[in-house]
C-alpha positions as CSV (number, residue, x, y, z in Angstrom):
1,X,0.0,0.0,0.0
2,X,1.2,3.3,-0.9
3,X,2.7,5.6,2.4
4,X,1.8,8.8,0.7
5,X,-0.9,10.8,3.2
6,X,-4.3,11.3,2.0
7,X,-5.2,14.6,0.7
8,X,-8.6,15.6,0.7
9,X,-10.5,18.5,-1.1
10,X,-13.8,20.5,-1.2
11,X,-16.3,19.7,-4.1
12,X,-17.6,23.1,-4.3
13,X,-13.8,23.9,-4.7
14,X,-13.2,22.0,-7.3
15,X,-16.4,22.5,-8.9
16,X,-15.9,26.2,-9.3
17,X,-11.8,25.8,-10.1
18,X,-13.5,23.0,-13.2
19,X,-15.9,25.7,-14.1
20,X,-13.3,28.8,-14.6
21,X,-10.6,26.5,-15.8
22,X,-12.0,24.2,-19.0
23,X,-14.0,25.8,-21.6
24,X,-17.7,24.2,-21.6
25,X,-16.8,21.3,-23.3
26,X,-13.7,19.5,-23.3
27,X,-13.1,17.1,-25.8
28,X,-16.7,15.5,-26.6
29,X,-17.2,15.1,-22.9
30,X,-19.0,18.3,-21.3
31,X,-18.6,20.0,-17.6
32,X,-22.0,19.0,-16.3
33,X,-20.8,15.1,-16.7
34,X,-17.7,15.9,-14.5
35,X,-20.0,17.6,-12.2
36,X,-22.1,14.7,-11.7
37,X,-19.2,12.8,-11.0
38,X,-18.3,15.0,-8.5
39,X,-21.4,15.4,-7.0
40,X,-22.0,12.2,-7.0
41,X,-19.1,10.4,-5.8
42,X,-18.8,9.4,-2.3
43,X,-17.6,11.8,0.6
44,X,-15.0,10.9,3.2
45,X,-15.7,11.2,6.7
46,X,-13.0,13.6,7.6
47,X,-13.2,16.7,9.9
48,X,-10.4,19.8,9.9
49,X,-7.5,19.8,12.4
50,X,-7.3,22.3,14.9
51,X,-3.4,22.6,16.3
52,X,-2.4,24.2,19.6
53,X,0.0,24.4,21.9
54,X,0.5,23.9,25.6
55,X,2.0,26.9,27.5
56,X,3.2,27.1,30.7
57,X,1.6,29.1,33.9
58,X,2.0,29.5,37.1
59,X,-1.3,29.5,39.7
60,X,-1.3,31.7,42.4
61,X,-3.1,29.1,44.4
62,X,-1.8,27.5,47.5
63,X,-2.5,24.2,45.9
64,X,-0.4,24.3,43.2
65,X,3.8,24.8,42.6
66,X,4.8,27.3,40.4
67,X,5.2,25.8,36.7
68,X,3.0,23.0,37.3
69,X,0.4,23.8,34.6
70,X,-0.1,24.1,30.8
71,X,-2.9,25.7,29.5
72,X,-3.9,25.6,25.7
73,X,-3.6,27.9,23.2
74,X,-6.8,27.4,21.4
75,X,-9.5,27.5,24.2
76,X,-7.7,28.4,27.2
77,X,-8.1,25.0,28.6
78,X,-5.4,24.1,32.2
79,X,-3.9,21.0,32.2
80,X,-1.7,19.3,35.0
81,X,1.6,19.4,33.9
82,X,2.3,15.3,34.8
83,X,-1.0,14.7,32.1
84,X,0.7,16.3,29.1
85,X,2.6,13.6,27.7
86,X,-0.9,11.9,28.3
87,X,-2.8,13.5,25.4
88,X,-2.5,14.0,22.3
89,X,-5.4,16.4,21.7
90,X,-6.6,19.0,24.2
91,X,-9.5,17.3,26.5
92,X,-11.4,20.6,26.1
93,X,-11.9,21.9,22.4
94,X,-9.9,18.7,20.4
95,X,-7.2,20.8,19.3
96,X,-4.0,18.6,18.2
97,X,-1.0,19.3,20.4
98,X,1.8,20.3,19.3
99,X,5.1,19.9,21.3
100,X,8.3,22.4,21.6
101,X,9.2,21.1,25.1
């Protein structure tokens, strides 16, 4: 099987790119039967990533040591410091993590 990553695109996106790029008929074969085809052909259940990082913070709460937390970039979202290496995606909004540290 090939290792290449899966790229996916937008039908309405390639629709309109079809439209502006190929005269109304190319070769004997017109645009509306390539829009059907598009239109037609069977989605992918996919959904857009979100990335974020973690950054650090310190609470000014009794219960907590300085530097012990992360909070995310995207939503705002505190994590324990010892739970980062846990997940992969923030717990909160689903936002892929990204790691400098």
């Amino acid at each position: 099987m090939d290792n290449k990553e899966k790229e996916y695109v937008e039908k309405d996106a390639l629709l309109n790119h079809m439209r502006k790029v190929f005269p109304p008929i190319f070769g004997s074969i017109r645009i509306s039967n390539f829009e059907d085809l598009v239109q037609h052909f069977p989605v992918a259940n996919v959904r857009e990533i979100k990335y974020g990082e973690w950054y650090p913070i310190e609470l000014d709460d009794d219960d907590y040591k300085a530097d012990c937390c992360y909070r995310c970039s995207e939503c705002g979202f505190i994590r324990d410091a010892y739970l980062l290496e846990e997940d992969e995606y923030c717990p909160k909004c689903g936002s892929k993590m990204r790691y400098d540290h």
